[in-house]
C-alpha positions in Angstrom: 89.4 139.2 34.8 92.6 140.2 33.2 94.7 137.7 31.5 97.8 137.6 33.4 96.4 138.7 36.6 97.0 136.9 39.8 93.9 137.2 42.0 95.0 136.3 45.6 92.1 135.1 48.0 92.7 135.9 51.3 91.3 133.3 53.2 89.0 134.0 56.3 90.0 132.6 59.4 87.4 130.2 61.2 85.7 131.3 63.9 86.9 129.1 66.8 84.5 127.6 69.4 82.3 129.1 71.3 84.6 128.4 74.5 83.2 124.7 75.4 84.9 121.8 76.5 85.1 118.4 74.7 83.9 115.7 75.3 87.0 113.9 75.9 88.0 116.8 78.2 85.1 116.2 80.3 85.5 111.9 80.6 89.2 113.1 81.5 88.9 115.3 84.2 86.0 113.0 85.8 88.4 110.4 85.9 90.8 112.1 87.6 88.2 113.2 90.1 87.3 109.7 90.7 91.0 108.4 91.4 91.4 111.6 93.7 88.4 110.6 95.3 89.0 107.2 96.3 92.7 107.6 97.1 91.0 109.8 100.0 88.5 107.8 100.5 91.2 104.5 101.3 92.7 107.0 103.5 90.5 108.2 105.4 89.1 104.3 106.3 93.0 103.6 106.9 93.4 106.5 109.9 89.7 105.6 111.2 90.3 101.7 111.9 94.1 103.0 113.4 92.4 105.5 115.3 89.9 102.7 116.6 92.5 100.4 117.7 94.0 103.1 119.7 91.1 104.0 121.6 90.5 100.0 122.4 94.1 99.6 123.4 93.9 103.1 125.6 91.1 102.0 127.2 92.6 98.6 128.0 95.0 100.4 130.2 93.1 102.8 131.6 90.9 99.4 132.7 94.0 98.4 133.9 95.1 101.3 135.8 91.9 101.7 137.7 92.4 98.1 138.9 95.9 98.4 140.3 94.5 101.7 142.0 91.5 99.9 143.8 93.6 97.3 144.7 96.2 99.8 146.4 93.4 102.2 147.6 91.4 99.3 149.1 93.9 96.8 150.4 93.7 93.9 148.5 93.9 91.9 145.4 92.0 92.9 142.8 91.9 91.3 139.7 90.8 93.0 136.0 89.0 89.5 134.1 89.9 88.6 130.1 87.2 86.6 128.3 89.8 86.3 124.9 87.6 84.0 122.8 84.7 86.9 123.0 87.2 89.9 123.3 86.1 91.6 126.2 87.6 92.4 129.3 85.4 93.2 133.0 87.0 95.8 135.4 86.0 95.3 139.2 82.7 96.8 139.7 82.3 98.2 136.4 80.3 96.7 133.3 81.3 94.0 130.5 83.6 95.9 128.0 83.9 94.7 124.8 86.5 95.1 121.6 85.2 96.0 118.6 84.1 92.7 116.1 86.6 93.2 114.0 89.6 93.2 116.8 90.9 90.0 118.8 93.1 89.8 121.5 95.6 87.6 122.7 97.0 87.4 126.9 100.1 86.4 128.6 99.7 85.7 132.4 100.8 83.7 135.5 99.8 80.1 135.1 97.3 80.4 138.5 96.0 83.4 136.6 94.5 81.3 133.6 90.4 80.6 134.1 89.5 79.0 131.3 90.6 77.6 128.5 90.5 81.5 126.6 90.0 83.5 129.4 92.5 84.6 132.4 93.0 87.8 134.5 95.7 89.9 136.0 95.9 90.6 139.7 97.2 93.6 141.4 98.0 93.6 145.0 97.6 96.2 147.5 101.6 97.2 147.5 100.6 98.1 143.6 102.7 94.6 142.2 100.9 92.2 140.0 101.1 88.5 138.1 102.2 90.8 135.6 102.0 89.9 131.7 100.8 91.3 128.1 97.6 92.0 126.7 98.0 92.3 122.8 94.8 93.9 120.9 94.7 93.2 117.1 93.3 94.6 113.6 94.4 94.2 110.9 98.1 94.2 110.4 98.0 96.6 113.3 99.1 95.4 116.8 99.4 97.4 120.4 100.6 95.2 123.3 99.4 96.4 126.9 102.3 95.7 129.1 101.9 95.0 133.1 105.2 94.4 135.1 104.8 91.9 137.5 107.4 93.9 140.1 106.0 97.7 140.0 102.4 96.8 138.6 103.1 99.4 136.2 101.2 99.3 132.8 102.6 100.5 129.7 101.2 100.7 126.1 103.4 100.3 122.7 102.8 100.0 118.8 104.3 96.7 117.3 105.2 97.4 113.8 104.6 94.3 111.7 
């Protein structure tokens, strides 16, 4: 070399990765996957226990229903039968139904309508009236009350927001 000559080195860039992911990258996104995944997951078991209780409470007043019509359709009383400590419930001439284990239910009724110490029924008469009362069915923080008018008989269903 030359005294007094600069030599300039051009440095060569460094061939970058071959296109792979990190480690880091990878625990990251799995994570997220995860959290995505249970977040779903809660949801999901949230709509299926509401979806449950529904169905219970729907039933209850179809159950209901059926027993004001035999009682107008055959021409006298006819009673549908609570057993609350064992959360089931017997339509006239139909079998045993009974609530999901993780549901209870509570019942207000006539006074003469009470049977036992946790168990009580509501009577339709053949004009389509009743003893009237509510039927509440529980899980959870979730309530539905079945409600039976003692006048008209008539059964309606509403959510209780707690």
């Amino acid at each position: 070399m030359k005294p007094g000559v600069i030599v300039a080195l051009r440095a060569t860039p460094v061939p970058n990765r071959s296109g792979g992911f990190s480690l880091i990258e990878l625990v990251a996104v799995l994570v997220l996957i995860a959290l995505v995944f249970s977040m779903v997951t809660l949801s999901f078991s949230k709509s299926l226990a509401s979806a449950k209780i529904q169905a219970a409470s729907r039933d209850l007043v179809a159950a209901l229903r059926f027993t004001r019509g035999q009682a107008i359709v055959k021409g006298k009383s006819t009673s549908l039968e609570l057993d609350v400590e064992n959360n089931r419930y017997m339509t006239p001439g139909r079998r045993v139904v009974a609530l999901p284990p993780n549901m209870r239910m509570t019942m207000l009724t006539a006074d003469n309508e009470v049977t036992g110490a946790n168990s009580g029924r509501i009577r339709f008469f053949p004009d389509g009236a009743s003893t009237g009362g509510h039927i509440s069915v529980y899980m959870g923080k979730e309530e539905w009350r079945i409600n039976v008018d003692w006048l008209t008989g008539a059964v309606t269903r509403e959510e209780l927001k707690k």
